[in-house]
Structures are given as structure tokens and as C-alpha cells.
N, C-alpha and C positions, 0 to 999 in steps of 0.2 A: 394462342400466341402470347408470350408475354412478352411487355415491354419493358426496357429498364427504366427507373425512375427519372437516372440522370443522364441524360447522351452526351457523352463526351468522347469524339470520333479520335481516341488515339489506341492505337494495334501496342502498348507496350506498359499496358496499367497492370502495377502492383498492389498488393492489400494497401500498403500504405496512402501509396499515394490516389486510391480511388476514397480512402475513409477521408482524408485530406483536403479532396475535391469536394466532396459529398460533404461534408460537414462546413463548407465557406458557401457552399450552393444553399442550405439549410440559415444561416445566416442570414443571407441576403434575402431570401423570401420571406425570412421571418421581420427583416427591419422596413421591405415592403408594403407587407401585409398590416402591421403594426403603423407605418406613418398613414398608409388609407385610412384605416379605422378610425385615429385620433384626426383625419380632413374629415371625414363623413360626422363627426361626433363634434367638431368643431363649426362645421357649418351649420348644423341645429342645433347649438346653444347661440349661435348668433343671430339667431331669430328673435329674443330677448334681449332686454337691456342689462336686465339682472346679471344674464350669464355669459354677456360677452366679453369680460375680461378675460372667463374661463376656457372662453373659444379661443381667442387671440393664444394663449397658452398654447393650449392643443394644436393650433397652425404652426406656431414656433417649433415645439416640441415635433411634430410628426416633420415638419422641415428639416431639422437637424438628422431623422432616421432618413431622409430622402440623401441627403449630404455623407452618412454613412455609405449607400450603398458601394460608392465605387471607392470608395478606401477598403473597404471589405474585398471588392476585387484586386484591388492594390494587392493587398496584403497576403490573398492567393495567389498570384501570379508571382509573388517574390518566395512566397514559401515553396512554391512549385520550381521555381529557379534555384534554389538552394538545395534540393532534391535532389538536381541534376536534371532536371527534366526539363532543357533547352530547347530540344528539337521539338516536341511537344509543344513549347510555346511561341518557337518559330513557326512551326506549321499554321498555329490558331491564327498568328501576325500574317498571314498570306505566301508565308516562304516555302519555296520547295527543298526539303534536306532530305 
């Protein structure tokens, strides 16, 4: 059985717009993945005195990918809209079309 990568429950995806999806979903995991690493790398250098300016940094820094993430949704959601792909995001909003 295979599974798709990305499930997104709509009956009416074209190339475009599933490279679209797929590429803002790649994004957001990647701005995720990247502010943990820089909290987990932040919180042991501040176990030192030496390197906890360097930590305070990496909080800041992985803070602001935390802050990216839903502007990255943002910014899908309006590229998806511009598509034409309303119902699509009326559906995900709870609406029946």
C-alpha cells in the first residue's frame, strides 16, 4: 500500500497546484525543523556562561522560523486563492460547497 506524502482531501488537484501545495508543506517543515534544532542547540550552550549569548541568539533566531511558520501558510492559502481554488479552501475552512 502506498501512502502519499502529503494528504490533502481535495477530489480536484492538478500538477500545478498539488507542486504548489507540496512545496509550501516542504517549507513549513523545513522552518520547523530548523527553529527545534537551533531551541535544542540553544539550550546546551546555555549551560555555559561563555556561550550563552550564543544561545540567547539561536532562541531569537529559531523564534523568528517559529513566527514564519503561518505566514508561510498565509502565503499558501492566498497562492491557492489566486489559483482559483476557493472551494478547496472553503471546504478546509468547514464549509460545505
Amino acid at each position: 500500500m502506498k501512502l502519499p506524502f502529503f494528504q490533502d482531501a481535495t477530489s480536484n488537484r492538478n500538477e500545478h497546484y498539488t507542486t504548489v501545495y507540496s512545496l509550501y508543506e516542504l517549507a513549513y517543515t523545513a522552518a520547523d525543523f530548523l527553529a527545534a534544532m537551533l531551541f535544542v542547540t540553544g539550550s546546551v550552550l546555555f549551560f555555559s556562561e561563555e556561550t550563552k549569548q550564543s544561545g540567547t541568539w539561536l532562541f531569537l533566531i529559531g523564534s523568528l522560523l517559529f513566527a514564519l511558520k503561518p505566514s508561510l501558510r498565509m502565503a499558501r492559502e492566498i497562492h491557492l486563492w489566486r489559483l482559483g481554488k476557493t472551494q478547496t479552501l472553503a471546504r478546509r475552512a468547514g464549509f460545505d460547497v
